[in-house]
N, C-alpha and C positions, 0 to 999 in steps of 0.2 A: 815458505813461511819464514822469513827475521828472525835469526837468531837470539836476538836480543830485543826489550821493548825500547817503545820510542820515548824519547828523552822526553822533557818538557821545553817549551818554547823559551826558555829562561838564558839571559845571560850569563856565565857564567860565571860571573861575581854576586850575580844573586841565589846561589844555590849553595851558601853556605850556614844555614841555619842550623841550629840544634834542636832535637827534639830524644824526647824519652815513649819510648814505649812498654807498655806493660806488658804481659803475654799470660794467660792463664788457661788452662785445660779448653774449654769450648761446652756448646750444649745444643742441642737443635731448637730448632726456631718455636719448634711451638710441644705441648706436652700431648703429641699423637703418634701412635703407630708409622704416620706415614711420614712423617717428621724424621723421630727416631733412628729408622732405620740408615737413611743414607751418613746421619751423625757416629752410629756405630760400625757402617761399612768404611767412612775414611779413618776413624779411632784405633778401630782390632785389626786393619791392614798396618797400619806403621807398624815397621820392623821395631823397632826400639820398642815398643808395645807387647808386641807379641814376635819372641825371637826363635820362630821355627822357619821353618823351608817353605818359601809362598806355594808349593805345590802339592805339600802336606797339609797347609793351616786355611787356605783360600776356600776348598774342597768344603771344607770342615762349619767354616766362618757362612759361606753364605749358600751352602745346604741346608743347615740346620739353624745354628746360631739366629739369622738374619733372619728365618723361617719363626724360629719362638719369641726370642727375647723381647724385639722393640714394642711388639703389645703389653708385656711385662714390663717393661721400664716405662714405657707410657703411662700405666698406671699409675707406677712412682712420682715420678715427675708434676702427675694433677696432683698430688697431693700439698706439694709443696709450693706449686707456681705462684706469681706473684700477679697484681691485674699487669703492673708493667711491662711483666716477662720473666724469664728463667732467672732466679735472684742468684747465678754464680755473673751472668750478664751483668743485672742491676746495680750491685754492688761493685763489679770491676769497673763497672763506667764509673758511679761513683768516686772510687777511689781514685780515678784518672783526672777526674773533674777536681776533686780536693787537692791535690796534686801541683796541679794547675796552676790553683790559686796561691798557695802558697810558696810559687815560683814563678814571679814573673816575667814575661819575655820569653819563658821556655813555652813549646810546642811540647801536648803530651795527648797520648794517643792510647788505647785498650787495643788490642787484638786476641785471637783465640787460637789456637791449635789448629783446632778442628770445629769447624762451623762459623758463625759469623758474630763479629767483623771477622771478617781472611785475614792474614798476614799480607796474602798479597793485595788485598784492595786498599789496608790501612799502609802500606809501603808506597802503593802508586797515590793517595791522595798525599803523602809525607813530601814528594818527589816534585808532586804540583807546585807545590808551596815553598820550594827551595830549600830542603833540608838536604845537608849534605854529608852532618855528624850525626849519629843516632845513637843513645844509649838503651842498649837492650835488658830489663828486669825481668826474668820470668820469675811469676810470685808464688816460687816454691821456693822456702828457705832453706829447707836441706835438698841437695844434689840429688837428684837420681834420672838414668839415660833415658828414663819411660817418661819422665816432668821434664824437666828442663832441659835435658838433653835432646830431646825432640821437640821443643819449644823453636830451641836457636838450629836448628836442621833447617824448621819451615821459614826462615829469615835466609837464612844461607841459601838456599835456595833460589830466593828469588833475587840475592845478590849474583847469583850465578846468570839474571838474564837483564840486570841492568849492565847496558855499557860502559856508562860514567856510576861507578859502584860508589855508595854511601861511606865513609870512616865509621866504623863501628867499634862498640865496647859493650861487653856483656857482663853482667851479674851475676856468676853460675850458682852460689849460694851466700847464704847469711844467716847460718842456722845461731851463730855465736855474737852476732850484731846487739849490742848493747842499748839500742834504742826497742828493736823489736824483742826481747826478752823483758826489758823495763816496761814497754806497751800491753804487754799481755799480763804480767804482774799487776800492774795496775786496773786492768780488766777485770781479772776474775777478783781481786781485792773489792772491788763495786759490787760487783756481784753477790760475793759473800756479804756485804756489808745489806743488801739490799733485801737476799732471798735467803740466806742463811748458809752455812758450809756443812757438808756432808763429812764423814769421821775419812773417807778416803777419796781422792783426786784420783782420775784416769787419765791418763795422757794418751790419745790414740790417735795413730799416725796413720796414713794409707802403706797398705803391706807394699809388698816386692816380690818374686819367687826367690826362695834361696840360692837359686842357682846365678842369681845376679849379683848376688851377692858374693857369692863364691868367686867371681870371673874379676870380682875387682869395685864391684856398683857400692861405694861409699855409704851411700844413703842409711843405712840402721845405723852406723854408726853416728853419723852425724846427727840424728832425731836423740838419741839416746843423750850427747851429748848436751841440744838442746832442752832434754825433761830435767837433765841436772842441772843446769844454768837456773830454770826458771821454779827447779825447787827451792834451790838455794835462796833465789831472789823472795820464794813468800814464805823461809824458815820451814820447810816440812823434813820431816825425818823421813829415813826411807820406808818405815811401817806404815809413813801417811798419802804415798801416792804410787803409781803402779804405772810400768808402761809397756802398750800395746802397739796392734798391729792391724786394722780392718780392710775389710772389700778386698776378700781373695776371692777367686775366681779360675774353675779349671781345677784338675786334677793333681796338679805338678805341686811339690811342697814350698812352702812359704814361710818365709821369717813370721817366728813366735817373740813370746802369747801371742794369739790371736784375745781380740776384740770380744770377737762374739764366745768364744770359747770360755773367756771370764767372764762374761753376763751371768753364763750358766754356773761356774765353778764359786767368783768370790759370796752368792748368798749362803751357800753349803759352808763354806769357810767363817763363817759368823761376821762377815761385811755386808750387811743388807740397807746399810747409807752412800750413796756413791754421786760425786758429780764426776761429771765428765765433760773434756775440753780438748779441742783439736788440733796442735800448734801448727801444724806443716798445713790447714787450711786456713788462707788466710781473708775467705769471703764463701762465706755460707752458702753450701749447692744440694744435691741428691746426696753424697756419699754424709752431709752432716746431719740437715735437717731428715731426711726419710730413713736411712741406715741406723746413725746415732738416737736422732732427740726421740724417735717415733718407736721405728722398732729396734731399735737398744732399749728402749723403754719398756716394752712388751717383754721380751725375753728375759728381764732384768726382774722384774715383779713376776712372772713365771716362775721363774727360777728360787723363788722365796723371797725378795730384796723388798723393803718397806720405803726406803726411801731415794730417787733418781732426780738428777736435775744436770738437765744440759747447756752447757754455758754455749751462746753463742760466737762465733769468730770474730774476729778484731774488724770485719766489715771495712764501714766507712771512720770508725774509732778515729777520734781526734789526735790522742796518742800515737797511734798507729800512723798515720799520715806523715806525723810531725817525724816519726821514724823514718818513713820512706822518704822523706825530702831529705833527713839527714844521710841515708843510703843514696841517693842519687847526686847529690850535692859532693859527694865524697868522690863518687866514680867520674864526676863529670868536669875535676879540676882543669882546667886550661881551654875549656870548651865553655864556659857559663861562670 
């Protein structure tokens, strides 16, 4: 077998194009059990994911694990599906297609992690077409080696079996990017203006174990960093908004608050008004709409809370765009 894939038939003076690609988590193709499963056997294998001893974790993941969960998140997933398809899908084509547009000449691509598009199918169609520069975004805006850090693995990778390897440049974060703090201000400012504001803002980010944190994993700090950016930007005090931590998973300890922990705690605390918004997702998937808008919702009115309202992600948001052009546009100086 060829150690490396076959080039394309290209001159090489035509193999100099630029192209951007996105890279976002991934989803299985359709909302079943049988689906599911092989999406979370390539997910809870990456090391960067789950950082235990494949001899101890393997055992574990698909005795059991692979055995319960995917009927369980299958269920999730119908709840949210879209007729198009998995809306973390929808919306990342989307924003690739908006993208586009308001960059012309540029080549701009979606890929996934895990599930499809592949990294490697959206790299070998880039390769056809003479792309030679690639600017790499994973649309996580704070850093962390389980997001993004494993994002640009599955690209490295498969620079590792092209012969003539592409010029790359990656994005590792933008949690302080002045476009995407202003896009989200101006988001939930519509929002408020439309559905009305709740006496407290949550800010809830996807957790980490703390042990990643410990070893060096940036990431809470950088989130933390972004809820102050983006309070400052809509004037809140620190009594008027709170920041958390969801979708822990496993027994190991995790960066606090937890998410769901304050559903239960702030109605007892005399906060029973509460919206809630997600900065580190930046296109609406399972962890927002079924975790947050649905059951955050339940647990939250459980809990004693009279009034909940879940703002949705910056999606295909026109601001938002005009921020990502300004983000790529910046990274892509001498190439475009």
């Amino acid at each position: 077998m060829p150690r490396f894939l076959p080039e394309p038939s290209l001159p090489y003076t035509d193999q100099n194009r630029t192209a951007v690609l996105l890279l976002n988590l991934g989803t299985p193709d359709a909302p079943t059990a049988q689906a599911v499963k092989p999406y979370l056997r390539d997910f809870l294998s990456d090391q960067r994911v789950v950082e235990l001893p494949k001899l101890l974790w393997q055992p574990i993941l698909r005795g059991l694990i692979l055995t319960l969960r995917p009927k369980k998140s299958a269920h999730a997933y119908e709840k949210i599906w879209f007729k198009e398809g998995s809306p973390l899908e929808v919306y990342t084509e989307r924003q690739a297609a908006a993208l586009a547009e308001q960059m012309p000449g540029l080549i701009v691509r979606h890929a996934m992690t895990y599930g499809n598009p592949s990294v490697a199918d959206v790299l070998s169609e880039l390769k056809s077409q003479g792309v030679g520069r690639l600017l790499i975004i994973p649309l996580y805006p704070q850093y962390a080696a389980s997001s993004s850090g494993a994002a640009v693995d599955k690209v490295c990778e498969q620079l590792l079996l092209q012969r003539n390897q592409m010029s790359i440049r990656t994005v590792s974060r933008f949690y302080d990017d002045t476009g995407y703090i202003d896009a989200m201000k101006n988001h939930i400012l519509r929002y408020w203006a439309e559905y009305g504001r709740s006496k407290k803002l949550m800010l809830s980010f996807h957790g980490i174990p703390q042990k990643h944190f410990n070893l060096g994993d940036p990431y809470p700090d950088e989130c933390r960093h972004t809820a102050k950016l983006l309070a400052q930007a809509l004037n809140l005090t620190e009594d008027e908004y709170v920041v958390s931590f969801q979708s822990q998973f496993g027994r190991a300890k995790w960066i606090t608050p937890s998410t769901q922990d304050l559903f239960n705690k702030l109605p007892k605390q005399g906060v029973t008004e509460l919206d809630v918004f997600c900065p580190g997702f930046l296109a609406d998937c399972l962890e927002t709409m079924e975790e947050i808008a649905l059951m955050g919702r339940e647990q939250f009115y459980e809990a004693g809370g009279k009034n909940y309202h879940y703002i949705p992600c910056l999606n295909d948001n026109p601001d938002w765009i005009g921020a990502l052009a300004g983000l790529a546009k910046e990274n892509l100086s001498g190439w475009y």
